[in-house]
VMD Tcl script that draws the C-alpha trace (Angstrom):
set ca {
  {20.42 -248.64 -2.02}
  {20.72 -249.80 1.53}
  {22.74 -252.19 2.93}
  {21.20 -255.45 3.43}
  {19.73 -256.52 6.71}
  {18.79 -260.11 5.96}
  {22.68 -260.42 6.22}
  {23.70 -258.38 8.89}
  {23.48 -260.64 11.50}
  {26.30 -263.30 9.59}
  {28.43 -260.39 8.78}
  {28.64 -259.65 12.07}
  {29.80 -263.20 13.17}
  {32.22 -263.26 10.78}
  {34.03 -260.31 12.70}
  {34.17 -263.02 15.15}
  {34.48 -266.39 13.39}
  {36.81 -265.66 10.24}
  {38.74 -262.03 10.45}
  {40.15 -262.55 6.81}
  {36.82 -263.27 5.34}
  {35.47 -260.24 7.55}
  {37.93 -257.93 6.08}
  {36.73 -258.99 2.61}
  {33.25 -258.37 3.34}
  {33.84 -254.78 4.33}
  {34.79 -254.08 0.02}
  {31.64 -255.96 -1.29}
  {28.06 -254.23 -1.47}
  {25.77 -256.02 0.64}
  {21.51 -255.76 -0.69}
  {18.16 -257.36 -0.09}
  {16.15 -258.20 -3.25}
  {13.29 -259.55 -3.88}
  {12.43 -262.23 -6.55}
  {15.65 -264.50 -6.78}
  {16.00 -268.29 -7.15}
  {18.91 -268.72 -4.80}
  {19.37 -267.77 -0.94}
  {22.14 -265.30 -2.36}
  {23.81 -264.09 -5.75}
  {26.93 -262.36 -6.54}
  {27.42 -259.78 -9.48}
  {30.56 -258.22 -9.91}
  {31.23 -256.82 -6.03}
  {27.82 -256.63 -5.37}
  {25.62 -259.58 -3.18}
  {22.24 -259.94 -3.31}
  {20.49 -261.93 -0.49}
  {17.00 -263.19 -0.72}
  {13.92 -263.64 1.76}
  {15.26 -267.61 1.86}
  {18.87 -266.23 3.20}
  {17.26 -265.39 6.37}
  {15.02 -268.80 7.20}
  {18.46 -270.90 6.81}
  {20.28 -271.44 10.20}
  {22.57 -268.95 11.83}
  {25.64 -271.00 10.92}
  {24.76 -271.98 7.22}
  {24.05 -268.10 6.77}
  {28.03 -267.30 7.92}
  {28.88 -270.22 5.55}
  {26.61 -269.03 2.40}
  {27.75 -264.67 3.03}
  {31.59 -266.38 3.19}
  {31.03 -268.43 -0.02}
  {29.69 -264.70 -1.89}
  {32.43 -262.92 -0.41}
  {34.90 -265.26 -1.38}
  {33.42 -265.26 -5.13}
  {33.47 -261.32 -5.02}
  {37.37 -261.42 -3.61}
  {38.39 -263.71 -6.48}
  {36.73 -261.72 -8.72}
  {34.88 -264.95 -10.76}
  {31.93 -262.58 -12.21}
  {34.68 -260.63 -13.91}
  {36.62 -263.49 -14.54}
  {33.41 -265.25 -15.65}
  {32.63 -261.92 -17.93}
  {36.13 -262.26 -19.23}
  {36.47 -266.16 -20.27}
  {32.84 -265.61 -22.06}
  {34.30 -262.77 -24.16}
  {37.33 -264.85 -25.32}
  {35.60 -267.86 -25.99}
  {32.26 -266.30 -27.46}
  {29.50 -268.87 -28.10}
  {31.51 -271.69 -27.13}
  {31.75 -270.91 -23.62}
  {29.20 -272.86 -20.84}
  {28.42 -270.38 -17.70}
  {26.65 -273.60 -16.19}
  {30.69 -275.36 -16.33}
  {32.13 -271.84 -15.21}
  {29.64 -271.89 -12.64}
  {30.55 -275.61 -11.37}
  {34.51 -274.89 -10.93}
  {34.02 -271.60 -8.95}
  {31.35 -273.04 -6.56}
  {33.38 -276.16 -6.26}
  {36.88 -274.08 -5.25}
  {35.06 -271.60 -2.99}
  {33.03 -274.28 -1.50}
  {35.99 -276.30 -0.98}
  {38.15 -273.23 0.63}
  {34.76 -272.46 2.62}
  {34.87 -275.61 4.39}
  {38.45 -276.00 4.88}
  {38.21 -272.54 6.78}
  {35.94 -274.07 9.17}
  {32.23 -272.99 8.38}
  {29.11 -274.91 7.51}
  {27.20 -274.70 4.37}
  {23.76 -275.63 3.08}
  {24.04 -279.29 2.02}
  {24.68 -281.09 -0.12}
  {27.74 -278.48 -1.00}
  {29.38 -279.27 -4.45}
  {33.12 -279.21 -3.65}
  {36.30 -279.78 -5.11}
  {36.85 -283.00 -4.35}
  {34.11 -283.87 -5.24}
  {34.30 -282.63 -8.34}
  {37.89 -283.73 -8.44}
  {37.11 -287.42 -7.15}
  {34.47 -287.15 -10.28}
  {36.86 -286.60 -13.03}
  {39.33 -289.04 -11.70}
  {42.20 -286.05 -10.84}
  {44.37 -285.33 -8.49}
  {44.76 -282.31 -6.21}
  {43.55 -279.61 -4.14}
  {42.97 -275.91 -4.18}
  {47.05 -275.36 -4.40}
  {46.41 -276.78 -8.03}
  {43.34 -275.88 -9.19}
  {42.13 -272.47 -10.45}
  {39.50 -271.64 -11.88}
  {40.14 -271.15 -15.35}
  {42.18 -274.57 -15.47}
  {39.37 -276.43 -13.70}
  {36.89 -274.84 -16.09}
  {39.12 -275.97 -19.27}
  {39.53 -279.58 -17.71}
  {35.61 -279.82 -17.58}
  {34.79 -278.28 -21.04}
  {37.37 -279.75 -23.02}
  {35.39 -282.87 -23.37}
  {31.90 -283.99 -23.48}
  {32.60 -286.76 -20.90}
  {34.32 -284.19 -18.33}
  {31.50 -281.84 -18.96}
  {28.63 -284.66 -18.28}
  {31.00 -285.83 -15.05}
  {30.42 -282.45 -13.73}
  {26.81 -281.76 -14.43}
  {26.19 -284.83 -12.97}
  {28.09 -284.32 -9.71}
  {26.21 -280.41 -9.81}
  {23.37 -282.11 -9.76}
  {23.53 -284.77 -6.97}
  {24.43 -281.91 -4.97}
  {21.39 -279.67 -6.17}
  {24.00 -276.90 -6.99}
  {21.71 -274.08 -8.75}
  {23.34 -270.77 -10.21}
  {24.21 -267.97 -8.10}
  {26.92 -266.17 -10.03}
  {26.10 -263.82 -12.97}
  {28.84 -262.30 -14.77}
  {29.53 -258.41 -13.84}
  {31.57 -255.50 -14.22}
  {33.37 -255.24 -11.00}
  {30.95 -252.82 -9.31}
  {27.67 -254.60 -10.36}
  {26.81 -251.87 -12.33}
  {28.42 -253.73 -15.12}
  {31.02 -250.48 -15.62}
  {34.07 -251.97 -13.53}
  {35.60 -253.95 -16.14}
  {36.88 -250.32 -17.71}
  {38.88 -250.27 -14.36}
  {41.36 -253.56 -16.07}
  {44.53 -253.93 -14.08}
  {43.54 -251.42 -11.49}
  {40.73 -253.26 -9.99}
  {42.74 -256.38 -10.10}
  {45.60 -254.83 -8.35}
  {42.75 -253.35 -5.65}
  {41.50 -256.95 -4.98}
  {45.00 -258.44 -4.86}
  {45.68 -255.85 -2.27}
  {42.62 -256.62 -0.32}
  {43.43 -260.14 -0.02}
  {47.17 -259.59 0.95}
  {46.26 -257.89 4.26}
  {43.12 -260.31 4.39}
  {44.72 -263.23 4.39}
  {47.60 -261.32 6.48}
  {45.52 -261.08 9.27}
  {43.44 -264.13 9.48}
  {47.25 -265.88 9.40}
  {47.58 -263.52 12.53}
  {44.56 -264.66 14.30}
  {45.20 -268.52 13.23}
  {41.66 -269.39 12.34}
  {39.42 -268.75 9.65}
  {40.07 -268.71 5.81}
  {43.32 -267.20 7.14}
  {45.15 -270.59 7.90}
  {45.15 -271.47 4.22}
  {47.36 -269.12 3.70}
  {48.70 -268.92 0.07}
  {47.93 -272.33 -0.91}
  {45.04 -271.48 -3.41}
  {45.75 -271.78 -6.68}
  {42.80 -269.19 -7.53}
  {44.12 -266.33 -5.42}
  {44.50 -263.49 -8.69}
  {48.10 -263.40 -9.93}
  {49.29 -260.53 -12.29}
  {49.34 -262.93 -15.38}
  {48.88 -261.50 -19.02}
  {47.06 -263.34 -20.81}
  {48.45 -265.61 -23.73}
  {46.61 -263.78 -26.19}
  {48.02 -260.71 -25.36}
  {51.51 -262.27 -25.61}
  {50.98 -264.07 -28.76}
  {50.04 -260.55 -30.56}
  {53.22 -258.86 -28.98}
  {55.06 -261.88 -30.66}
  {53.39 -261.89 -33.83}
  {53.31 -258.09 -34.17}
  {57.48 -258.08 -33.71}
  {57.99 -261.23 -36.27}
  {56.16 -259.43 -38.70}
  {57.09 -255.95 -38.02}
  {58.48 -254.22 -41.68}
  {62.05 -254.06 -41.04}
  {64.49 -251.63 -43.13}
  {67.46 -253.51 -45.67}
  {70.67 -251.88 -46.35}
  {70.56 -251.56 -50.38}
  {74.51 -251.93 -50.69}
  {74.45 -250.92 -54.90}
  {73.16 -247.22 -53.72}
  {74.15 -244.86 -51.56}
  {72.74 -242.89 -48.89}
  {71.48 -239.54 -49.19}
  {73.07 -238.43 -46.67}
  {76.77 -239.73 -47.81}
  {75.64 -238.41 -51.31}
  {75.92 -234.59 -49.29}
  {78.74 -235.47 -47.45}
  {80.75 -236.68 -50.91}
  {79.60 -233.34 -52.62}
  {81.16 -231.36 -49.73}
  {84.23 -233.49 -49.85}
  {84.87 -232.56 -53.58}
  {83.73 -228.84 -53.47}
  {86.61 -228.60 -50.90}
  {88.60 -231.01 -52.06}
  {89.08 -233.38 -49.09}
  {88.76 -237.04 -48.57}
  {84.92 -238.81 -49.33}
  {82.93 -240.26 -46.40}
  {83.02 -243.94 -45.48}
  {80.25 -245.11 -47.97}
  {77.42 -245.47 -46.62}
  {74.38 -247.76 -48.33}
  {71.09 -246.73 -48.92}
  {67.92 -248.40 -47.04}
  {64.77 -249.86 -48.58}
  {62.04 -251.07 -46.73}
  {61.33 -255.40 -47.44}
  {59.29 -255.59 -50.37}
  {57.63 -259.15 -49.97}
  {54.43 -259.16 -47.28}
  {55.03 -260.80 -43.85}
  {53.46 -264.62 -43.60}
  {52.91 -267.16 -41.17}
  {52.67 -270.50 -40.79}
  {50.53 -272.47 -38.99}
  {51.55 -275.85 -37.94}
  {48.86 -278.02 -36.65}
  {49.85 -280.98 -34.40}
  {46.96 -283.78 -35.41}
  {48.57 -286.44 -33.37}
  {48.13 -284.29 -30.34}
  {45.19 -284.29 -27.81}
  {44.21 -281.15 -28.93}
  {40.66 -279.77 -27.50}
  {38.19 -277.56 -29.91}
  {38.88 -275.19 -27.93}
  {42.22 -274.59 -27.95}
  {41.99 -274.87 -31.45}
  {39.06 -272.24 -32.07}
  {40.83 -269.74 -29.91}
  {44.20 -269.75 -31.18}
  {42.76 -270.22 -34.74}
  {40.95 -266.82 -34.05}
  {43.99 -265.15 -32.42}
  {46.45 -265.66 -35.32}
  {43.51 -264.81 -37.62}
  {42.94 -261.36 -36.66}
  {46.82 -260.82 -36.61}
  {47.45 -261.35 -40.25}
  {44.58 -259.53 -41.03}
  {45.81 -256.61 -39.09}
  {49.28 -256.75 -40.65}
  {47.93 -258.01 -44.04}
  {49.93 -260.98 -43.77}
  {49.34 -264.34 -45.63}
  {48.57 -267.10 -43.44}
  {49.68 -271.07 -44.78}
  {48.69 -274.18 -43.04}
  {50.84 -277.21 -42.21}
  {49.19 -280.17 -40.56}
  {51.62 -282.77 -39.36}
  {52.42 -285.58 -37.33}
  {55.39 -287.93 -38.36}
  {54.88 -286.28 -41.80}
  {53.12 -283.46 -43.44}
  {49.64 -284.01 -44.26}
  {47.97 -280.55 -45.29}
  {50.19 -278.05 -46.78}
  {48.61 -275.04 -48.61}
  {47.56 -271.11 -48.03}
  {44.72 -270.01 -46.08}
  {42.57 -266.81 -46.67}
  {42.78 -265.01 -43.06}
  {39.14 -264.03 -43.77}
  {37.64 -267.98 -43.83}
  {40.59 -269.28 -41.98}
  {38.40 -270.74 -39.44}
  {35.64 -272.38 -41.71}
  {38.36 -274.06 -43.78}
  {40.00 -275.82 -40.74}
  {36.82 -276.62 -39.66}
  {36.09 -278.56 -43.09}
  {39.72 -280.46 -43.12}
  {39.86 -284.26 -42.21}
  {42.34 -284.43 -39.69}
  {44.34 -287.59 -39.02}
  {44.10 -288.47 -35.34}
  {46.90 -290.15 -33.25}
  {49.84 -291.75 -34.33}
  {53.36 -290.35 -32.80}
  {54.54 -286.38 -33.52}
  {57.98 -285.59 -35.84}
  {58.59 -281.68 -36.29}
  {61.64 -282.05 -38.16}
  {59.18 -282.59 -41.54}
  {57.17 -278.96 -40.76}
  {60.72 -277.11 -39.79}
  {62.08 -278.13 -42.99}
  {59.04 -277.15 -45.19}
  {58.61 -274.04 -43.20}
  {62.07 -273.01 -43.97}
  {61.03 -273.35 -47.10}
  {57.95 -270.49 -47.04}
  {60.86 -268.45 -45.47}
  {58.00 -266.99 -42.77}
  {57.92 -264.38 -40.53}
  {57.10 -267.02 -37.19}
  {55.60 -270.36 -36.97}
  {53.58 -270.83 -34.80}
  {52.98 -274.55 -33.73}
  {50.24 -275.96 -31.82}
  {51.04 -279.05 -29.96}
  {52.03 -280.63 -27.21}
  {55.57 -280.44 -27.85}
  {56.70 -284.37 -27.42}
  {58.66 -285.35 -30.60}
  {62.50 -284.75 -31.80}
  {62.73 -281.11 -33.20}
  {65.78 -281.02 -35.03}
  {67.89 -277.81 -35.05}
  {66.98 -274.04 -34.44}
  {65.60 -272.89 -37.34}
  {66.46 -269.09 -38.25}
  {62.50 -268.01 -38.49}
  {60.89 -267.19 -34.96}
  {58.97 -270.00 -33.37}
  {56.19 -269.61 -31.28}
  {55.09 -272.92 -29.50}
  {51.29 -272.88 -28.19}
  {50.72 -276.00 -25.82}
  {47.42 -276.40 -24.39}
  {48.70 -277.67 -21.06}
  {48.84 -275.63 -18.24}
  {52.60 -276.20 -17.43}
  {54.12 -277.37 -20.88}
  {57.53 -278.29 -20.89}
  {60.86 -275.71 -22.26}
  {61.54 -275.87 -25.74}
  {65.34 -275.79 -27.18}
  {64.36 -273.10 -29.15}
  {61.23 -270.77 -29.63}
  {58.85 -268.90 -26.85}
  {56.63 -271.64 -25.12}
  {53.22 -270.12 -24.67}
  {50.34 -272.07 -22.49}
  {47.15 -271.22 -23.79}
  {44.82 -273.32 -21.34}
  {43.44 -270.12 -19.55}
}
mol new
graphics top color blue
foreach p $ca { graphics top sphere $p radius 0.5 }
foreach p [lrange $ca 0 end-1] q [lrange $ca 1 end] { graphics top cylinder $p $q radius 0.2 }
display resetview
């Protein structure tokens, strides 16, 4: 395919106008089509711009290529591709689509170019949802979690979408828009993270453009593994089969050694004990937080995380919901995990203990609990079982003992 020539003419001022944003534009794929709904889409690294691209005004055209290229730099069809795939059929494209329009929007406009209005932007969006902050706090992900998480932040944002007649021009993609770059992973990250270092490098130089923010978006890719991928490295090592010394029988190897040692009549070997692997099957414990402000989501992901781990290890999974006591304490089948949390009644508020779960946990003798909550209540002492503490906030706060994982992106 050819490049596009509905779009030439703004790419071309950007060499101009905004050097960082020009640089960009130089790794995306540029086309005409025919047939679309919006003035432009983006697909993985591929643009698409529309017959209605070229009737808008020379400066709103700079302003709408910029706003593509920035999606396609920040890589939010991927990252759109990606959140869908973790979250299955409980993930919204129409939210996904809200955050990223509102950050790039936002970053758009604080470069210094002009777009179509009304332009749905982050403060907007922010001044909306009654929060604080800018595009040094906001990515993508964490905007998108702060909309879905509840059915008043999700109607706040629809709303706001909608009084600025903001209409879907993202599709999720595979990094190439032939729907094949996601097998690239890490590499294609690292690419665009390069790209946007000497970007951003030289609009700083030139002192205009998207250059002059700098590093103060929150959204700019980051090597970050994700939490799940942590939480199975955890998992996986707490319930790893370990070997036992067996101290009533010896070794095979000492048994040689102690046959040499009388065939020629010299001392025996320092005794050494046999091995044997543990016999009992790894379990672990789920402790459920109910007076915590715990969203569905959260919930449903980690659920399905810790799920497929014990039925990869064949472990045994037992729940413990709690909040200044226990209130549910019995074994779950890893197969219909999910459907049986979904049936509980769970208390909600009231104030958070964990000294109640620690002790009966101790009790199970597990291979890691794993504790969902927000992590504000006394804790008692270290326990000798692995913790693992999932807190949906972004930042949660150190633990005394345990690994603190965020799992709100």
């Amino acid at each position: 395919m050819t490049h596009s020539t509905r779009a030439t003419r703004a790419l071309q001022s950007l060499t101009e106008r905004d050097p960082a944003l020009a640089a960009l534009s130089l790794w995306c794929q540029h086309r005409d089509a025919e047939g679309l709904e919006v003035p432009a889409e983006t697909m993985g690294t591929t643009i698409r711009y529309s017959p209605d691209f070229a009737m808008l005004p020379p400066h709103e055209q700079v302003g709408l290529a910029g706003h593509h290229i920035l999606h396609v730099a920040l890589q939010h069809s991927d990252r759109m591709a990606a959140m869908a795939a973790r979250m299955g059929d409980g993930f919204a494209p129409d939210l996904w689509q809200i955050a990223s329009d509102a950050i790039v929007n936002e970053a758009i406009e604080q470069a210094g170019h002009a777009l179509p209005r009304p332009a749905l932007t982050l403060s907007k969006l922010l001044g909306r949802l009654n929060e604080q902050g800018g595009l040094a706090d906001w990515d993508c992900e964490r905007l998108y979690r702060r909309i879905a998480d509840t059915p008043e932040g999700a109607g706040r944002a629809r709303r706001q979408a909608a009084e600025d007649d903001q209409k879907p021009d993202l599709r999720p993609g595979g990094g190439d828009g032939s729907g094949q770059g996601a097998d690239k992973g890490g590499q294609g990250q690292a690419e665009w993270r390069a790209h946007l270092a000497r970007a951003m490098a030289a609009g700083a130089a030139a002192g205009f453009g998207l250059g002059v923010l700098g590093r103060r978006m929150a959204d700019l890719p980051n090597p970050r593994t994700p939490w799940e991928v942590v939480l199975r490295r955890l998992l996986a090592r707490a319930t790893l089969h370990r070997p036992e010394p067996a101290p009533l029988r010896p070794a095979r190897a000492w048994l040689a050694g102690a046959g040499r040692a009388v065939q020629e009549n010299t001392p025996l070997p320092p005794f050494q004990p046999r091995t044997k692997w543990q016999g009992s099957a790894p379990r672990i414990v789920l402790g459920l937080d109910c007076s915590a402000s715990l969203a569905d989501d959260s919930l449903r992901l980690l659920l399905a995380e810790v799920q497929a781990i014990a039925l990869r290890v064949q472990a045994s999974l037992h729940l413990l919901s709690f909040d200044e006591g226990l209130h549910h304490d019995m074994a779950l089948n890893p197969a219909t995990a999910r459907a049986t949390l979904s049936a509980l009644d769970l208390p909600q508020g009231g104030g958070t203990d964990f000294r109640p779960l620690l002790a009966r946990s101790a009790e199970l003798a597990p291979s890691a609990l794993v504790i969902l909550s927000d992590m504000d209540g006394p804790m008692g002492p270290r326990p000798r079982f692995p913790v693992i503490w999932a807190a949906p906030q972004p930042d949660p706060k150190p633990a005394p003992f345990g690994h603190v994982l965020s799992i709100s992106a």
